[in-house]
PAVEX-115552 format. One record per residue (C-alpha): x, y, z; chain. Coordinates in steps of 0.2 Angstrom, whole numbers. Layout:
<atoms>
<east:X	north:Y	up:Z	ch:A>;
...
</atoms>
This chain:
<atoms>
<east:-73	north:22	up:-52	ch:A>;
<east:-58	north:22	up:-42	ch:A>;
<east:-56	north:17	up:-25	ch:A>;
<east:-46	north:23	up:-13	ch:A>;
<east:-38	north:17	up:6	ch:A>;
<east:-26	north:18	up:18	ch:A>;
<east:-17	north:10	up:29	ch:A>;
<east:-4	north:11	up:45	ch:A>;
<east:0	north:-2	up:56	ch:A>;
<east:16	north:-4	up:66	ch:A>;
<east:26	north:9	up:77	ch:A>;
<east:44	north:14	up:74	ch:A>;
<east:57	north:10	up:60	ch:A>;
<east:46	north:-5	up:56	ch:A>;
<east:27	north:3	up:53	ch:A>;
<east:20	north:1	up:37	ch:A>;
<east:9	north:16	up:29	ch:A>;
<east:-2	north:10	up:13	ch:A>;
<east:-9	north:22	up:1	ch:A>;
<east:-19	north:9	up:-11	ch:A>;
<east:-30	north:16	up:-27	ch:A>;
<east:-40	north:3	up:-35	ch:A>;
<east:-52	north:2	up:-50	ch:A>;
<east:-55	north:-6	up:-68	ch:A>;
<east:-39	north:-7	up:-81	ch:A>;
<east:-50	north:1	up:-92	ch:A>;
<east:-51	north:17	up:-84	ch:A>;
<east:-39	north:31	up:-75	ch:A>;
<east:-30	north:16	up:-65	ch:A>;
<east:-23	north:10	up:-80	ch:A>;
<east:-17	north:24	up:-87	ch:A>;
<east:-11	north:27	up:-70	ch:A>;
<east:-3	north:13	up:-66	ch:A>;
<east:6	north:12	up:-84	ch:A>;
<east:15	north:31	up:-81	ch:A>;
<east:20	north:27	up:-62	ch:A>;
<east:26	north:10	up:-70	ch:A>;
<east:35	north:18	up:-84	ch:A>;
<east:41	north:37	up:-74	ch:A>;
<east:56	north:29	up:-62	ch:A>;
<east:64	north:47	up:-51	ch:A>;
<east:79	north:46	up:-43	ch:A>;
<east:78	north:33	up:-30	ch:A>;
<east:59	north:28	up:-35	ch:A>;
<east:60	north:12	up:-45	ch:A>;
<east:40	north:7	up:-47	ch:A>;
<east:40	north:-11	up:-51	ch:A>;
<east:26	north:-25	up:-52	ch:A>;
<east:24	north:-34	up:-36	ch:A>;
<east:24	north:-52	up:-36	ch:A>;
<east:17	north:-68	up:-23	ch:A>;
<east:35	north:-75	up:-31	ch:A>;
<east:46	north:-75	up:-44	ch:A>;
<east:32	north:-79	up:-59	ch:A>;
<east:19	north:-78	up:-48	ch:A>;
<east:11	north:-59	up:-49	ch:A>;
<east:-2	north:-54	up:-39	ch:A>;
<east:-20	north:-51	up:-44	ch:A>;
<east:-28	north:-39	up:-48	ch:A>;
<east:-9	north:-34	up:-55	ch:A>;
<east:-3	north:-20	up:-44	ch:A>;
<east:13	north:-9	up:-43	ch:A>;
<east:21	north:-4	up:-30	ch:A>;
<east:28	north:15	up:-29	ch:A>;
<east:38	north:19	up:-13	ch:A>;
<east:35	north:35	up:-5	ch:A>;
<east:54	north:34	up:3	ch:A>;
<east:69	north:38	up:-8	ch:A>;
<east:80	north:23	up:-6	ch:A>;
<east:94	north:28	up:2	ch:A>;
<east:108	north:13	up:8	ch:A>;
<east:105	north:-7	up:2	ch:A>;
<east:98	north:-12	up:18	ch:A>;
<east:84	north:1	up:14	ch:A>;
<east:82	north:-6	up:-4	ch:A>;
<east:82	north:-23	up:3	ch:A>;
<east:69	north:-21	up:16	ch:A>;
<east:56	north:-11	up:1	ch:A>;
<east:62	north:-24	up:-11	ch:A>;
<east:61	north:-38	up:0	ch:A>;
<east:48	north:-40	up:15	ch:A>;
<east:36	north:-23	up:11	ch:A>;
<east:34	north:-31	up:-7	ch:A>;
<east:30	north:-47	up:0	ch:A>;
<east:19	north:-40	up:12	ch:A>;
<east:10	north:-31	up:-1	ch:A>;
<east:8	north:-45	up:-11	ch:A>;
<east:3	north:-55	up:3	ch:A>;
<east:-11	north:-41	up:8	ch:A>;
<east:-19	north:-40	up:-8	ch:A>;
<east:-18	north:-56	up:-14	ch:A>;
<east:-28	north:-60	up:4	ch:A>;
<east:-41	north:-45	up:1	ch:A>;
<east:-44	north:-54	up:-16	ch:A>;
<east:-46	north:-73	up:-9	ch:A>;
<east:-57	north:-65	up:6	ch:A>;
<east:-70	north:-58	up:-2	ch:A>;
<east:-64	north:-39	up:3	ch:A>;
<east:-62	north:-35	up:-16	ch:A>;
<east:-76	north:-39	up:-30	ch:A>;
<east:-71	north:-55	up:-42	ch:A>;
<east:-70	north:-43	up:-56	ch:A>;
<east:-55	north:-37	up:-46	ch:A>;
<east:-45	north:-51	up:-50	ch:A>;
<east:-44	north:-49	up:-69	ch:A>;
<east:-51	north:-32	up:-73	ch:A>;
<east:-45	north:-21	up:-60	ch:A>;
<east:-29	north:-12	up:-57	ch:A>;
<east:-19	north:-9	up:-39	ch:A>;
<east:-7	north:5	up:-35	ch:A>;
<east:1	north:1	up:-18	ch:A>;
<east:12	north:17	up:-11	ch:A>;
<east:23	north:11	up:1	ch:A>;
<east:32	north:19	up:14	ch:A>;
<east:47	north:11	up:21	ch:A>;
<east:57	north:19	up:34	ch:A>;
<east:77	north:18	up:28	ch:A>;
<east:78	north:15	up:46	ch:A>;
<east:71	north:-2	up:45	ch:A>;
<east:79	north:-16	up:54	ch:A>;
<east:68	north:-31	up:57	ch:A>;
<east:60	north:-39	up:41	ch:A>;
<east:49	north:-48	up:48	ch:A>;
<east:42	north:-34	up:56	ch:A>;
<east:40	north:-26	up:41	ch:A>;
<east:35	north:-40	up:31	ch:A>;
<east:20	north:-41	up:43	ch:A>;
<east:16	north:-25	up:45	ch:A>;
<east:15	north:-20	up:26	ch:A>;
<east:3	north:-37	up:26	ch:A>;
<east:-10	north:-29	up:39	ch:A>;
<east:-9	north:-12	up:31	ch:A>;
<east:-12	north:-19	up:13	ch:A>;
<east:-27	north:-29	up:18	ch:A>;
<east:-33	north:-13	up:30	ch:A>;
<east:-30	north:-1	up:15	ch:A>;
<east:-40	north:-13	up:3	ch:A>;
<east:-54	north:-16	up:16	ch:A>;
<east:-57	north:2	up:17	ch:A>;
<east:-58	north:9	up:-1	ch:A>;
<east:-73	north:-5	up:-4	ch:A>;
<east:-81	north:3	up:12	ch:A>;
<east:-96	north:15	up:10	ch:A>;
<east:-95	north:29	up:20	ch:A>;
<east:-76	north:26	up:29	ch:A>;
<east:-73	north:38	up:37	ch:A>;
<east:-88	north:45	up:43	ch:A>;
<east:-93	north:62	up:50	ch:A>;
<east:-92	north:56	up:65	ch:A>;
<east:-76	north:50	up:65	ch:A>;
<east:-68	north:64	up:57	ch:A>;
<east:-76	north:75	up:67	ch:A>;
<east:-67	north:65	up:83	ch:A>;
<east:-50	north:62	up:73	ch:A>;
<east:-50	north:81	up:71	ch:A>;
<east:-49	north:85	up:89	ch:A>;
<east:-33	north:72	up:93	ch:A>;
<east:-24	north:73	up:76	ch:A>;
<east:-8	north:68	up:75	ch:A>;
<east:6	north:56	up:65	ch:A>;
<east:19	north:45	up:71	ch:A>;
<east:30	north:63	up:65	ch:A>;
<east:20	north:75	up:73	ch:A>;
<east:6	north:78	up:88	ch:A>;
<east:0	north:95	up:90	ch:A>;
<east:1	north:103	up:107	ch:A>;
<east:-15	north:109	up:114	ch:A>;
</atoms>
């Protein structure tokens, strides 16, 4: 079964927004993660995220931006502080207890990630791609999130940080 949660945290240039889809190698995540890993676009490189040189994370995940990279400060904020982050955010859901021990060797992470090419403060980033990670993974293990009730009171303030209806 594959479980799936999201994530925002931050405001401005500097907000991270997590789409996490977790579940057992054995099934559609690993054939899922093994084409996003092996079908690169044009400014889409999906790579496996790591604690650290040599040091990948468990479960293994790979992280696909949703952004086109567009000038090298944009590649270095993905490649640099929203992959740590990532890493940092799942790699904490696993320790905490927020994903099942068989998530460590039997399961399979997809992290997209989206980084604003207007970036400017890595640590900002860096933290923020930490909180969504871990909010993303501690929401595809809960039952019933979102519920009615919530979607019924979301529905009546939607918005994003691109676009707030007007009433």
């Amino acid at each position: 079964m594959i479980k799936i949660g999201e994530g925002f945290c931050g405001s401005g240039p500097n907000a991270a927004h997590i789409n996490l889809f977790l579940g057992p190698k054995n099934g559609p995540m690993g054939t899922a993660t093994v084409t996003a890993a092996s079908s690169p676009g044009p400014g889409h490189i999906p790579f496996q995220t790591v604690l650290k040189p040599n040091m990948p994370v468990k479960p293994t995940t790979v992280f696909v931006g949703k952004a086109v990279l567009t000038t090298p400060n944009h590649e270095n904020m993905t490649w640099g502080p929203a992959q740590a982050g990532v890493a940092h955010g799942v790699t904490k859901a696993l320790l905490d207890g927020v994903l099942p021990p068989e998530a460590e060797e039997e399961w399979i992470a997809v992290a997209a990630v989206w980084v604003n090419p207007l970036a400017d403060d890595a640590d900002e980033v860096y933290t923020n791609n930490c909180e969504a990670t871990y909010l993303a993974a501690q929401r595809a293990l809960a039952k019933g999130w979102p519920s009615r009730k919530e979607l019924a009171t979301a529905l009546d303030s939607i918005s994003n940080p691109f676009y707030t209806p007007k009433k």
